[in-house]
N, C-alpha and C positions, 0 to 999 in steps of 0.2 A: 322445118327441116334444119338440121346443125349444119357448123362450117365445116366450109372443105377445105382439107389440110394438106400439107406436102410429108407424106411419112416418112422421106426416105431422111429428115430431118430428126425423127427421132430420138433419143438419147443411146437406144439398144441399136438402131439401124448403124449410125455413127460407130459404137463400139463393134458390132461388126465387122463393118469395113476397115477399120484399125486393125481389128486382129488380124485379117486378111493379107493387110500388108506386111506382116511379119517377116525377118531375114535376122538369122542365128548362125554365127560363123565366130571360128577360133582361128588361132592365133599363135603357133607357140617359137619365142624365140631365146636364146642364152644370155644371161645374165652380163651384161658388157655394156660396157661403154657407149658405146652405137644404137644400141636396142629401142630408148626412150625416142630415138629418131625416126626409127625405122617402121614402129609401133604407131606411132603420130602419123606418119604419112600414107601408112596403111589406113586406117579408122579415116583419116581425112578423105581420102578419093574411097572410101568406100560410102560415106554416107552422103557425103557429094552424090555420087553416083544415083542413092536413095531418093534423092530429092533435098537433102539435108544442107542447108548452106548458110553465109552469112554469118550471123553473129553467132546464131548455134553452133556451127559449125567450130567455128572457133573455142566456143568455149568446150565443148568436149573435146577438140583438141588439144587445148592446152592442160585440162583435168586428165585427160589419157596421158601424156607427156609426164605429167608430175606424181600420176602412181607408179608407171611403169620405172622412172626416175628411184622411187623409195624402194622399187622390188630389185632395184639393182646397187643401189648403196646398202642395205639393211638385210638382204638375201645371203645366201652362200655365193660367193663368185663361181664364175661356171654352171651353176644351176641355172634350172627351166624355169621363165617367167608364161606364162598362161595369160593369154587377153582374150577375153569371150565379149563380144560387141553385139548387142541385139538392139533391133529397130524394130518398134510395136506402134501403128498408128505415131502422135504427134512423140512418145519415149524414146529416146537411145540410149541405152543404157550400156556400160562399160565395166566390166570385171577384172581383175589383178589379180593373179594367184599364184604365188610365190614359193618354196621351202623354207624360206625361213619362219622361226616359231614368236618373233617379236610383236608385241600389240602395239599396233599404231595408235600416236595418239595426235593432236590437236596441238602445235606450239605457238605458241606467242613470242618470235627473238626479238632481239632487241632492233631497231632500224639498220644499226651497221651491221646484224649477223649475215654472212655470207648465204646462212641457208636455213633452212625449217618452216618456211612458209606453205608446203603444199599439200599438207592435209586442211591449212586456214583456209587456202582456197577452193580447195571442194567443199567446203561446207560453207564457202558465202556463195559460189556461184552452180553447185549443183542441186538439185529440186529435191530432191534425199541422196542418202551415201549412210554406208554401212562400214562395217568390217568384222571379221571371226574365224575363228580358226577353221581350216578347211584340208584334206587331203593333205593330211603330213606338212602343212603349212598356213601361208593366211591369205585369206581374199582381202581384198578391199574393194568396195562399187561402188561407182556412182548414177546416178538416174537424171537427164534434162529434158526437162521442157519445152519441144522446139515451136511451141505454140505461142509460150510467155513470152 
């Protein structure tokens, strides 16, 4: 007779259950000053909320802060910044989508620049991140790992 096994351990079981816990929700606020704040504290008590906490938390926190940040320095002022926040199993993933038609890119400034670090830091501390032109403007995302 074979062993007896616990299937609810399986790899398709697990992915089920993931998908199950899904929650897709937007976001949309004016391009302002305020917004990268207001943005941050929204994504934060909502994936709190999820179960989402600790150092995950934080760091999508502070990756949602720093896109929402370029869609309001690099956008049209007064335009609609777009935050689409989805939670899949251990993913939360976070969208940016902007009118402005700039390609973000990746800087390196120097130690004393005031600013340009925030696409370095989604790509050291997000699991993937994207960006492309979208709806008369640009997304940028990122994807964590609240597992890792």
């Amino acid at each position: 007779m074979g062993d007896v096994r616990d299937l609810r351990s399986a790899p398709s079981v697990r992915r089920a259950e993931q998908e199950a816990a899904r929650f897709d929700e937007e976001l949309v606020v004016t391009a302002e000053p305020r917004a990268p704040r207001a943005v941050r504290h929204w994504v934060m008590r909502t994936i709190a909320a999820l179960g989402v906490t600790g150092a995950a938390n934080q760091v999508v926190e502070l990756l949602t802060a720093e896109l929402v940040s370029n869609a309001v320095v690099h956008g049209p002022t007064g335009g609609q910044v777009r935050v689409r926040l989805r939670v899949a199993g251990p993913y939360v993933r976070v969208e940016v989508i902007d009118t402005g038609h700039g390609a973000p890119t990746v800087r390196h400034p120097e130690p004393t620049a005031p600013s340009g670090r925030g696409l370095a830091l989604v790509e050291a501390l997000a699991e993937s991140w994207g960006t492309r032109p979208r709806d008369g403007g640009t997304s940028v995302w990122f994807q964590v790992d609240t597992d890792a």
